[in-house]
N, C-alpha and C positions, 0 to 999 in steps of 0.2 A: 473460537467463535461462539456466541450465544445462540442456545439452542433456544428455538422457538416450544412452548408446553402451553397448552390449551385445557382450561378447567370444564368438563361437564359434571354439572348441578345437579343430580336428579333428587325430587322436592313435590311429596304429596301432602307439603304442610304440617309438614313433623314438629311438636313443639321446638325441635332444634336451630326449624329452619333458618333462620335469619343471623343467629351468631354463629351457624354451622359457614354459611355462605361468607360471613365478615370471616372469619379465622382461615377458614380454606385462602383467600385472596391472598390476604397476611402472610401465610408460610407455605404459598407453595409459588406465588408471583406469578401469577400466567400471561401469558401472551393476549388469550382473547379468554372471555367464560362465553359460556352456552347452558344455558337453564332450561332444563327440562321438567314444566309445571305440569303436575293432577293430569302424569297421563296413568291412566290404568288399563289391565294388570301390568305388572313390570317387563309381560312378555312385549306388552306394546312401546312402553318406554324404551327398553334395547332396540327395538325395529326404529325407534325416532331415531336413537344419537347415531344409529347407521345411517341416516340419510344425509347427514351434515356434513357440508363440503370443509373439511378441514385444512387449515392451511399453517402446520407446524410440523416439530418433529416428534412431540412426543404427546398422549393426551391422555389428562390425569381423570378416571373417573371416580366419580363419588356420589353417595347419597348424602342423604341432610341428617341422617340419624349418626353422623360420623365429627366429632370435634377434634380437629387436628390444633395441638397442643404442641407443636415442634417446629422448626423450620425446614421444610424439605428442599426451600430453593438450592441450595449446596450442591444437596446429591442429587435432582434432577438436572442440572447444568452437565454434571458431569457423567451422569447415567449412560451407557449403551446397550443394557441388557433391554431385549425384543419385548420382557414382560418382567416386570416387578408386582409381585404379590403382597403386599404390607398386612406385616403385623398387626392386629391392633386389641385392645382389651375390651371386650363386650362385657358386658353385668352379667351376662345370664349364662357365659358358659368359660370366660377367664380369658386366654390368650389365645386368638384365632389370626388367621389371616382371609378378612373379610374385609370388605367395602370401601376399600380404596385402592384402584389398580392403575396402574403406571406403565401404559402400554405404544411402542413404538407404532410410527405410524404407517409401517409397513404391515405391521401386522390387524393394523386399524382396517387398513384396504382388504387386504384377505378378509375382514372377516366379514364387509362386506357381502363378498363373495359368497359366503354358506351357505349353503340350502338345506335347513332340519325339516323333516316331516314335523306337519302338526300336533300331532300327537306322539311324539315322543316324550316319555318319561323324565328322561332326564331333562330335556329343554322343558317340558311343563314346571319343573321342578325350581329346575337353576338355568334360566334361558342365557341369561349372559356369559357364566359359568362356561356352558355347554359350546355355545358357539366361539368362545376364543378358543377353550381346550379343540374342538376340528380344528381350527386354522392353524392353531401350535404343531399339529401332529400334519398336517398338509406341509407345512412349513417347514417342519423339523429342525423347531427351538423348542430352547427350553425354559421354563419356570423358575425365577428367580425369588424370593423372600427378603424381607427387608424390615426389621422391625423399628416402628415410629412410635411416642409418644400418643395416641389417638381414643378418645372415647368411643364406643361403639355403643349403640342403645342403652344410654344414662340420660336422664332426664329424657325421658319421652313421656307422651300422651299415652292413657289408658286404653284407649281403642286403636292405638299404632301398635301396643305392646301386645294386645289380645290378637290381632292378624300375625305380626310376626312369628310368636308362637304357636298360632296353630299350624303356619308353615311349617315350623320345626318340627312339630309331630309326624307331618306327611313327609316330611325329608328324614326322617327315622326310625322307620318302617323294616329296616334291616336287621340280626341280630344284633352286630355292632354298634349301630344307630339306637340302636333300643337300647343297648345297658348302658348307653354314655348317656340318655334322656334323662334313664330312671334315676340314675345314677348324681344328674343337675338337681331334680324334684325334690329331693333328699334334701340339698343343698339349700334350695327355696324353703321346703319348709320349715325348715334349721331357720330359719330369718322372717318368718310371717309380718314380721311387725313390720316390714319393706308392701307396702302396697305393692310394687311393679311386679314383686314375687308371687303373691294371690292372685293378680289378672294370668301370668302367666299359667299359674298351674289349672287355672279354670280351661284358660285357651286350650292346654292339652287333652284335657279331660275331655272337652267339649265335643274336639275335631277326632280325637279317639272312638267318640262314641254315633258322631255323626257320618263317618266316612270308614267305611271296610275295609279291611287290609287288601281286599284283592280287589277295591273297586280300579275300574276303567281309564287309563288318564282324562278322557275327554271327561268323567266326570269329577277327577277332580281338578283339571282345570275350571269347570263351573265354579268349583268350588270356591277354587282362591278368588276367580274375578268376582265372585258375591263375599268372600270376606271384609269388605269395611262395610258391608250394610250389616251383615251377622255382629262384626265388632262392637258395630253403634247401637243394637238392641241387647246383649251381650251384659256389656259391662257397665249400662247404669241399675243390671240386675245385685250385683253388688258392693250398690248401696255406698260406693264408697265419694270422699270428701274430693271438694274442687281441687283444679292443679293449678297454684297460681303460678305467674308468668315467670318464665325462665332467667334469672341474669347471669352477668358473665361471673361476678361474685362467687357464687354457687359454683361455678362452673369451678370458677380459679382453685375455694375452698377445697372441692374435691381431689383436685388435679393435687393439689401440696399437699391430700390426706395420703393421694394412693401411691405417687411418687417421692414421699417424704425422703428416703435415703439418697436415692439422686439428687434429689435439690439441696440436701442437707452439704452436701460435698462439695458444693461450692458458696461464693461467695454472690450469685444472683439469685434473686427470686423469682423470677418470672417462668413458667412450668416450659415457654417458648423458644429460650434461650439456652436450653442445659446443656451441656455436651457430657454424653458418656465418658465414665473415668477410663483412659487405657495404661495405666500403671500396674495395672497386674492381671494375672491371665487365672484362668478359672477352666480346669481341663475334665473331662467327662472321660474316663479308663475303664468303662463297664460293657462287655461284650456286647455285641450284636441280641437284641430280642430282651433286654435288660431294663427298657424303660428310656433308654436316651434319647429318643424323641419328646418323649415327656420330659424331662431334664431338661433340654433346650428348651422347650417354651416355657419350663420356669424360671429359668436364667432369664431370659427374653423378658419377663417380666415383669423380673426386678431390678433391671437395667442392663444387663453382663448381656452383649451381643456377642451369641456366640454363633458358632455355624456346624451343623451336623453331617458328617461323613463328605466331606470336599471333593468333588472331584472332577475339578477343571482340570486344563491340559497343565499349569504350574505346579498347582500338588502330585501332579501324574511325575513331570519332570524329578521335582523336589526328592518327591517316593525313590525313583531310580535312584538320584544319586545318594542315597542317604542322608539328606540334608534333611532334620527336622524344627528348622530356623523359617518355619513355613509362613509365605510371602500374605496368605490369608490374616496371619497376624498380626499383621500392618492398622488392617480394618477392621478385625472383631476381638475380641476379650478374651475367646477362647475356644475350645475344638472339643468337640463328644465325638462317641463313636469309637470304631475300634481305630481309625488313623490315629491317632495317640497311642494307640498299648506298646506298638515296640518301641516307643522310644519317650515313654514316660518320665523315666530315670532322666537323659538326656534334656529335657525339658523343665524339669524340677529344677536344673542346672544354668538352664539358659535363662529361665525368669525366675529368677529367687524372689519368695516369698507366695508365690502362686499355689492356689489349692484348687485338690485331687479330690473325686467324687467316682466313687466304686459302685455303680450299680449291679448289683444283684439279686436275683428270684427262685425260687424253687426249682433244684437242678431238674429235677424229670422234667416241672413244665416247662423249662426254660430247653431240654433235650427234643421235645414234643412240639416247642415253637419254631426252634430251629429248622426241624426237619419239615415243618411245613413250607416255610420263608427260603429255603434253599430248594426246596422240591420245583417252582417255579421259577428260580434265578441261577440256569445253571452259567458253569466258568465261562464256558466259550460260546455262551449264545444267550438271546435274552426276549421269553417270549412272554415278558410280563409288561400288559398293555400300558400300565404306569408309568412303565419306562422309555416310551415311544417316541416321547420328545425333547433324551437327552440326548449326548453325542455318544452313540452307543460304544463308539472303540475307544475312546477314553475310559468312558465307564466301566466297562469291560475290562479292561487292563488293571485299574486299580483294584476293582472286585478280583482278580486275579491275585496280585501281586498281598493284597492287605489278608487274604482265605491263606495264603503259602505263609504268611508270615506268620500272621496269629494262630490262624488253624492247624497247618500243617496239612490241608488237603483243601481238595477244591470242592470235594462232592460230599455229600453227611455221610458222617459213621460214629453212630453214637459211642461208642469205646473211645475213640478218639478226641473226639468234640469232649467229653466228661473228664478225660481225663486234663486238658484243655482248661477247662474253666475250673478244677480243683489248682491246678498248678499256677494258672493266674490271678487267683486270689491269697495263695499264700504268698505269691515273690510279689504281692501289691503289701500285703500284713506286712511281711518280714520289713520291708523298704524302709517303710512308716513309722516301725515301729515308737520308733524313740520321737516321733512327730506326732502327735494323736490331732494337733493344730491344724495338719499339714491336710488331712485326708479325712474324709466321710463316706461311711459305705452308708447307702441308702437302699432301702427295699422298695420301691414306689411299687412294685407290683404285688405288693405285699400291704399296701397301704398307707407305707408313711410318708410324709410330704413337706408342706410347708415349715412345718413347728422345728421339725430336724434340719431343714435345708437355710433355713433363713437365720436358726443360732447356728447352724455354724459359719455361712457367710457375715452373721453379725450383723443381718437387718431386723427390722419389724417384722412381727410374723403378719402377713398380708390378710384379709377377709376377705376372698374370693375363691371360685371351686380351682383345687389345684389341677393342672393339663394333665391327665391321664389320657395323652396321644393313643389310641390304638393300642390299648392296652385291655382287653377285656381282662383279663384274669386280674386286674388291679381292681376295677369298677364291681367287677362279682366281690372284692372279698370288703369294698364299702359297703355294699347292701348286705353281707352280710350278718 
């Protein structure tokens, strides 16, 4: 049966607007659209598309700062997951999943439903964010990932780009937050000669110096709903040259600069039509706390959909019976995380030709990360609020079963754990040896990235900041 998908629009005139809204139509097919025009701030826009009597099953949101560049109708027809999170490459920070969300319509109504104080932080922050995340955890689903072909803030206007970033400043205010900022800035300045890079680092600088780390939310709610008048006085301070009008040219030009490998593998051109290669698999065998979240969103981004630490009720089954012919790669290219380690060997076997990526980091801090990451996630119970709206006894089980296999215990002990990751990087050397083709150890917490990952998968090395997912110790040793 055709599932009915409803597109909302939201559109404060972004230069993208108008080929954002034609390409949106084109690859996602919806049932009805609903265009939400120059409502401001965006707390107010999420309060509109809640009001709208919806009559589908599933409804795709999006802003206009978003170029979808792929076909989604496929996987939306055949979607059930309660929330899909999409990938997509933004300019200003690499592989995110922002601005385009694929949410059932069950959970459309819940989230209705929500009542946030006004002045909450987080909803001042990220209102839309915030109120699906309550109804997911009311609901008790979970968060699905999905990575697309999609532009995310390319080609935009100079006074779109000066607000957006100043948000970013005040959604960065954490240490975390802080060294993945400084850490982009670096990046921008590295490119000066990109005008969108100078508005942005002005925008930071600006809202840095204009807004106090410990101010109020109620004032920096002011704040943001006054950021496009600050934007529009702003940036004709920097004197920079008109933007002339956007074509799809442009558009296309880019899309075949930054997906060149992908498109290059087949015999279409159009960036709309590619289908990911699934002929060989691409496996991530570096411990927990090693960078494989980062790993995956660089795979993610230059085309290998992979998926990080599985664990539906199939791999749960799969795990028991020792089957590592896992059903997930059907659908993706390949599996990080430590669900691969024991049966790496096994794997190298079942897809010949597939290459191995050995992440590793400084044993103490990697001894040091652990025992944090584990200090909150123990075996048999699970009081970390992250994890609230997965299917916790599934989850549970695996994190069980994958601690027994790899680790050899459930709880930290660093003697253990050390001894651990000495022995799994030599029986990963030893495997390899006579294969150097076969395998790449990469330190990303160490700093290395693109340059090492892309000759050995044998692409272009990409010009964007590489995904240093929640890696502080990687971002400190770029600055320094």
């Amino acid at each position: 049966m055709t599932q009915k998908i409803d597109l909302v629009f939201r559109t404060i005139g972004e230069r993208t607007s108008a080929i954002a809204l034609e390409l949106a139509i084109q690859n996602i097919q919806p049932h009805q659209v609903h265009i939400i025009e120059n409502i401001k701030p965006f707390s107010a826009a999420v309060n509109h598309m809640l009001t709208i009597n919806y009559d589908c099953d599933f409804v795709v949101f999006m802003d206009a700062d978003c170029l979808i560049l792929e076909d989604m109708a496929h996987f939306l027809q055949n979607n059930q997951y309660p929330y899909v999170d999409c990938y997509v490459l933004d300019k200003f920070r690499g592989h995110i999943h922002q601005g385009v969300h694929i949410t059932r319509i069950d959970l459309v109504q819940h989230m209705k439903q929500v009542k946030v104080p006004e002045y909450d932080l987080k909803y001042v922050l990220r209102p839309e964010s915030r109120v699906r995340a309550i109804a997911l955890a009311e609901l008790k689903l979970s968060k699905q990932f999905k990575p697309f072909r999609i532009f995310h803030d390319f080609f935009q206007s100079y006074t779109d780009i000066f607000a957006k970033m100043a948000l970013r400043e005040l959604r960065s205010r954490t240490h975390h937050t802080k060294i993945q900022l400084t850490a982009a800035q670096r990046y921008w300045q590295e490119r000066a000669d990109d005008l969108d890079f100078v508005v942005a680092h002005h925008a930071v600088k600006y809202t840095h110096a204009a807004i106090a780390p410990d101010a109020a939310p109620e004032e920096i709610a002011a704040f943001i709903a006054e950021l496009p008048n600050i934007a529009a006085i702003e940036v004709p301070k920097l004197n920079l040259p008109a933007q002339p009008a956007l074509t799809m040219v442009e558009i296309e030009a880019k899309a075949r600069s930054q997906w060149n490998w992908q498109l290059s593998r087949t015999s279409q051109t159009s960036p709309s039509e590619v289908n990911v290669r699934r002929d060989r698999k691409v496996f991530g065998i570096g411990l927990s706390r090693t960078g494989t979240k980062s790993l995956t969103a660089a795979l993610y981004t230059l085309g290998l959909r992979t998926i990080h630490y599985p664990d539906d009720e199939t791999t749960l089954r799969e795990l028991s019976e020792g089957n590592c012919n896992f059903s997930v790669l059907q659908h993706y290219d390949g599996i990080t995380d430590i669900t691969t380690i024991p049966y790496y060997m096994q794997l190298d076997k079942l897809f010949p030709g597939s290459q191995f990526i050995l992440t590793v980091r400084d044993k103490q801090a990697w001894l040091d990360s652990m025992e944090r990451h584990w200090s909150g996630r123990p075996a048999f119970g699970d009081e970390d609020e992250n994890q609230l709206n997965i299917d916790k006894e599934v989850h549970l089980k695996i994190r069980r079963f994958l601690r027994a296999a790899v680790y050899g215990c459930y709880e930290f002990n660093a003697d253990r754990l050390s001894y651990v990751y000495d022995l799994h990087h030599k029986l990963v050397l030893d495997y390899f040896r006579d294969r150097p083709e076969s395998l790449l150890v990469l330190n990303i917490c160490g700093g290395q990235g693109w340059e090492d990952l892309c000759q050995f998968l044998g692409t272009p090395v990409i010009d964007q900041p590489f995904p240093y997912t929640k890696k502080q110790s990687a971002l400190m040793a770029l600055m320094s």
